[in-house]
C-alpha positions as CSV (number, residue, x, y, z in Angstrom):
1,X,61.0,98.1,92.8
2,X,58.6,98.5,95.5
3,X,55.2,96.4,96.0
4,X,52.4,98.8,96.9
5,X,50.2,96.2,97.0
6,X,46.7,95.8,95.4
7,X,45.6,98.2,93.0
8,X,43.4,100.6,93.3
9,X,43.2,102.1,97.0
10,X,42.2,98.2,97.7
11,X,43.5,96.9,101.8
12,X,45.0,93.8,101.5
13,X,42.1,92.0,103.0
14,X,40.0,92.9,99.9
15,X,37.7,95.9,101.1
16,X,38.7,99.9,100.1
17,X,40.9,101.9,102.7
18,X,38.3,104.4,102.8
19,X,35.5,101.6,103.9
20,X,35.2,103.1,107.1
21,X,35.8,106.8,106.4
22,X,32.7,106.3,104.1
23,X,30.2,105.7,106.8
24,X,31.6,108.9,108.3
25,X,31.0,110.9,105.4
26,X,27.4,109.2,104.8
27,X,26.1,109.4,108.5
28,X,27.4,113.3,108.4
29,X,26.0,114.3,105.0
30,X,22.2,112.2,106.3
31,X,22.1,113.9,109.6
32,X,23.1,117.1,108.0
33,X,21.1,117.4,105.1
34,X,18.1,116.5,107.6
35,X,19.0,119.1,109.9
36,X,19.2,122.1,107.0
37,X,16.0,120.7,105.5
38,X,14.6,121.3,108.7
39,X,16.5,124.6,109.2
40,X,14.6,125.6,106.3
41,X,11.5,124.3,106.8
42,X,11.5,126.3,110.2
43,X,12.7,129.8,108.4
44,X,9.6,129.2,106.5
45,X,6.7,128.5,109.1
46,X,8.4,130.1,112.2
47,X,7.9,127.2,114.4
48,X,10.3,124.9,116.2
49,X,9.7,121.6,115.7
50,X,11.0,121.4,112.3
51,X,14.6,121.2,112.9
52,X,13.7,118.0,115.2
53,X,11.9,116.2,112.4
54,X,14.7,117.3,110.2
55,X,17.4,115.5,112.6
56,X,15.5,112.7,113.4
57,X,14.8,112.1,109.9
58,X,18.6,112.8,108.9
59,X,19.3,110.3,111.8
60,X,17.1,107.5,110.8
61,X,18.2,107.9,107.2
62,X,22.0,107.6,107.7
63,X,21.2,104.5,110.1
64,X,19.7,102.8,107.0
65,X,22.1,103.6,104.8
66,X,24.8,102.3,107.4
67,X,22.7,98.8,107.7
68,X,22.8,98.9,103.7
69,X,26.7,99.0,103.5
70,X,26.9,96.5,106.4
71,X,24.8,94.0,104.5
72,X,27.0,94.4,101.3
73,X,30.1,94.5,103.2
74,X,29.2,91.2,104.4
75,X,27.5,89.7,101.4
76,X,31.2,90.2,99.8
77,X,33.3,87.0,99.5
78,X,36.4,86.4,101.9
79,X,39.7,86.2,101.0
């Protein structure tokens, strides 16, 4: 029989194998969803600017959410 190691998708040092591939997935979907919120926005008032706010928002958002999962990644216990 053949040891797959921790259950659960877990890495041997005790974080998920897809740790990193979530803040990916995060920083796309923030910056993203900013940028088609502001998409919209600019369909609707036929101006410009929008689609800046919308990035810049997406941007700032996913950067918060990054310094969220940093702080929990490092409140977890070693070992």
């Amino acid at each position: 029989m053949v040891d797959e190691g921790p259950a659960g998708g877990e890495s041997p040092k005790g974080g998920t194998d897809f740790t990193y591939l979530d803040v990916g997935w995060r920083m796309l979907g923030a910056v993203g969803t900013g940028l088609l919120g502001g998409w919209l926005v600019k369909r609707w008032i036929h101006a410009d600017w929008p689609l800046a706010v919308g990035g810049a928002v997406g941007i700032a958002i996913g950067m918060y959410d990054l310094i969220l999962m940093a702080s929990k990644m490092a409140k977890r216990p070693k070992g």
